[in-house]
Phi, psi and omega in degrees: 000135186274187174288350152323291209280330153253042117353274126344293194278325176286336164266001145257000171275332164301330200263337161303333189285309190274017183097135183273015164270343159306090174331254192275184176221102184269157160200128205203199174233139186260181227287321155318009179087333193312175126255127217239159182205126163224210173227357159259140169348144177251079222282355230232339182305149159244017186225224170251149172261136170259131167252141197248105173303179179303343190260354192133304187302142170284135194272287215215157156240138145216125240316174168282174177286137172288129164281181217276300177311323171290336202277275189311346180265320165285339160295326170295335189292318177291298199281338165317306197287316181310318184284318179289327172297306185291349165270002182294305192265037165213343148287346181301293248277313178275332191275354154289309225287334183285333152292336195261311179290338187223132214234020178181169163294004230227305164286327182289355197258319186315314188283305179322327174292321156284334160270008176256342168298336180280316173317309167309304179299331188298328197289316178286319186288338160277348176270003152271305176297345174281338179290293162321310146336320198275321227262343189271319209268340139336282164260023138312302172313335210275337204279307163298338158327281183317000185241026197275145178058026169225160160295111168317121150304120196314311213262338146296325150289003180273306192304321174292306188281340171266359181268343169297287163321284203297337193278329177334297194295332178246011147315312193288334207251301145023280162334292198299313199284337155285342181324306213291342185298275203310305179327305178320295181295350188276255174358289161284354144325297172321307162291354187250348175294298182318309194300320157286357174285322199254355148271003190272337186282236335268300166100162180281164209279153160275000000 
């Protein structure tokens, strides 16, 4: 007999024990090897359960309750998958808004130029005003010679010390403004490396 038809005969000899009035039939084996059969869920199972119709045929299998450990490694599994499906679906999201913006490379370098251009101007204007700073705290020093082997007058010293500061501030804005330079140009590497991938799986326009 093959394993189908007994299969079938044995889930119509269940459905004959509990009645042909039983919607389903369940069964499964608990942690002893046994085999438990009911007309309800089985809390007892230590494997998968069948749940089984009036004719016999298997309905549905269903799985056992996860144990703690299990429990808790699907949950890492669910936010994993939950973080890739959003990384998925925010690369779709920049690789439309990068078609949509651009309709060759040749524009994507035209928007660089332009946003490295505001940029350039912020840089010469700070590299003049630093020149100017260099050139104030220069001649402090030379103002300070006269005070060598005496008490600085506070108000000279003041005069130093905010000139100090302000060049401080603006090495730092400096720093920053080449960060952004670099940012800039990264970014649009990127985008324009992106832009031949996907026009190239795109194929040429018709």
């Amino acid at each position: 007999m093959s394993g189908r038809i007994a299969g079938l005969v044995c889930g119509l000899g269940l459905v004959t024990t509990f009645g042909a009035s039983a919607q389903s039939i369940y069964t499964c084996k608990d942690h002893s090897g046994r085999t438990i059969t009911s007309d309800r869920p089985i809390a007892e199972c230590a494997g998968v359960m069948r749940e089984l119709g009036q004719s016999g045929i298997v309905k549905r299998e269903i799985a056992p309750p996860l144990t703690p450990d299990q429990q808790r490694q699907k949950e890492v599994d669910d936010r994993a998958r939950r973080a890739a499906d959003e990384i998925a679906r925010e690369k779709h999201r920049r690789d439309s808004a990068l078609l949509a913006a651009y309709q060759s490379e040749d524009q994507i370098e035209a928007a660089r130029k332009r946003v490295l251009s505001d940029a350039d101007s912020s840089i010469k204007t700070s590299n003049t005003r630093l020149a100017e700073l260099v050139k104030e705290k220069k001649g402090l020093a030379a103002e300070g010679d006269a005070f060598k082997g005496k008490n600085m007058p506070p108000l000279f010293k003041r005069r130093v010390d905010d000139n100090q500061a302000l060049i401080d501030d603006e090495e730092a804005s400096m720093k920053m403004r080449l960060n952004d330079v670099e940012r800039i140009n990264n970014r649009y590497d990127d985008d324009r490396i992106r832009y031949r991938e996907l026009s190239n799986a795109r194929g040429p326009a018709r």
